[in-house]
C-alpha positions as CSV (number, residue, x, y, z in Angstrom):
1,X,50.2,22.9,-203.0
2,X,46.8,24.8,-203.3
3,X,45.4,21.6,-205.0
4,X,46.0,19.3,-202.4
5,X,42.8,17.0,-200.7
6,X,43.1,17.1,-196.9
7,X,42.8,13.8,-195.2
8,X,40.4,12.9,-192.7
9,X,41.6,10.5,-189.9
10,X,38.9,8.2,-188.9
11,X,41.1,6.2,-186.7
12,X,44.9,5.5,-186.2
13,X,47.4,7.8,-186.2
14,X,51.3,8.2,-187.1
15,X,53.8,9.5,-184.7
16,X,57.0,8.9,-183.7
17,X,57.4,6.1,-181.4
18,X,56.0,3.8,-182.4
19,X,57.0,4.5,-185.6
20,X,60.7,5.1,-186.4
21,X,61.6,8.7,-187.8
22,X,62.0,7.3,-191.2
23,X,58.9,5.2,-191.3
24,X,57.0,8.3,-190.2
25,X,58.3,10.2,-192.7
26,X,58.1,7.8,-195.5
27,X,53.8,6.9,-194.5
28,X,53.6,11.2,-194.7
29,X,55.2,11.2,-198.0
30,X,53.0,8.3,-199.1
31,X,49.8,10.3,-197.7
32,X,50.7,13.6,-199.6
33,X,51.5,12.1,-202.7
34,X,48.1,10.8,-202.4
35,X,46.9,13.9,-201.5
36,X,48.1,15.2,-204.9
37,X,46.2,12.9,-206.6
38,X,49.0,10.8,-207.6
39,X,48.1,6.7,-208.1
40,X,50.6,4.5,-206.1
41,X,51.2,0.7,-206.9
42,X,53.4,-1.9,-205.3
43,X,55.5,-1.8,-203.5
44,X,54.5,1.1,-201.8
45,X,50.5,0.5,-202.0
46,X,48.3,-2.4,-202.9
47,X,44.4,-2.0,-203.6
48,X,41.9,-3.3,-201.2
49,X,38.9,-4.2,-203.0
50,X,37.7,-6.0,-200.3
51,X,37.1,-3.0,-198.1
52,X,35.5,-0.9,-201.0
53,X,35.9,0.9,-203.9
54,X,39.4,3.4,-204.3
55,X,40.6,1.8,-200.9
56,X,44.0,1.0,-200.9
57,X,46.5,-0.3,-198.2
58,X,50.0,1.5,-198.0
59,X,53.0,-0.6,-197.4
60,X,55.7,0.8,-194.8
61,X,58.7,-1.0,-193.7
62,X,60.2,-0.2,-190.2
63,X,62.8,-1.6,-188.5
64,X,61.1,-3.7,-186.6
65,X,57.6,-3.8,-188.1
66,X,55.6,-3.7,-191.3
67,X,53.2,-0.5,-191.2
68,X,50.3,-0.8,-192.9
69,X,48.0,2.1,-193.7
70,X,44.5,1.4,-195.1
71,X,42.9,4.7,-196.5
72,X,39.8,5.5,-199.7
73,X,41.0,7.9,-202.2
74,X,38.0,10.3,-202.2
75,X,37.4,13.3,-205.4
76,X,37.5,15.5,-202.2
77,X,39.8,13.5,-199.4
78,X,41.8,11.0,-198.6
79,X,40.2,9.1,-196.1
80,X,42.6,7.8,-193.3
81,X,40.5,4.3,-192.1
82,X,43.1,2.2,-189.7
83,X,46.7,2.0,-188.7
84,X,48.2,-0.9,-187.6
85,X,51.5,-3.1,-187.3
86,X,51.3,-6.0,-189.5
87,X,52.4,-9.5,-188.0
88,X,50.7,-11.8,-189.9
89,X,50.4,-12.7,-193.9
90,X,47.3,-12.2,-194.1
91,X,44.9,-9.2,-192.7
92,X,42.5,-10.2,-190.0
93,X,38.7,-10.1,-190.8
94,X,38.3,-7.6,-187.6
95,X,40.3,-5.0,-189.2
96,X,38.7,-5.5,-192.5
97,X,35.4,-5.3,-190.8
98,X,36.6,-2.2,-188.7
99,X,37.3,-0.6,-191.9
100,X,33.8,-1.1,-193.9
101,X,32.4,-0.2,-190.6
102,X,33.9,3.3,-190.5
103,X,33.4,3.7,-194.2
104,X,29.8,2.8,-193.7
105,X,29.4,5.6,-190.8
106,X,31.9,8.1,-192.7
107,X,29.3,7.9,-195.7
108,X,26.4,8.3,-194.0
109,X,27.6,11.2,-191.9
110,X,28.9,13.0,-194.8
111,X,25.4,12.5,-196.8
112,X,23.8,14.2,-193.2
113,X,21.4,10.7,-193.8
């Protein structure tokens, strides 16, 4: 698709392992739907308004872990901010705070500021 926003990886990555085949293929499927511009909702993707504005965390199941992909829907990107396995219910502060961080830097950069 000719339309389609790139992403830009600011940490994390997905391969295969750790990540099963399918769960590698399902995150990529979530990340070019975004790509087209498309809005995802639960279960597949939740918003994360407490890392910023059009960030979002999308929701993979594995067989043996729960994938979570936190990324900022940009007019000109989709911006790729951590990868991680969730174990707990709730996200820790240190990846929230990773993820402002890299927003914070990503912003600045791209303003040449």
């Amino acid at each position: 698709m000719t339309n389609r926003k790139p992403i830009a990886w600011l940490a994390g990555e997905i391969k295969t392992p750790p990540f099963s085949e399918k769960a590698r293929q399902e995150s990529g499927f979530l990340l070019g739907r975004l790509q087209d511009g498309v809005t995802l909702a639960m279960p597949h993707a939740r918003p994360m308004p407490s890392i910023g504005p059009g960030c979002l965390e999308l929701r993979v199941k594995d067989a043996g872990a729960e994938w979570r992909i936190f990324c900022r829907i940009d007019p000109d990107a989709v911006i790729v901010l951590h990868v991680f396995s969730k174990k707990t219910a709730k996200t820790p502060v240190t990846v929230l705070d990773q993820c402002k961080a890299r927003l914070a830097r990503y912003d600045r950069e791209s303003k040449g500021a």
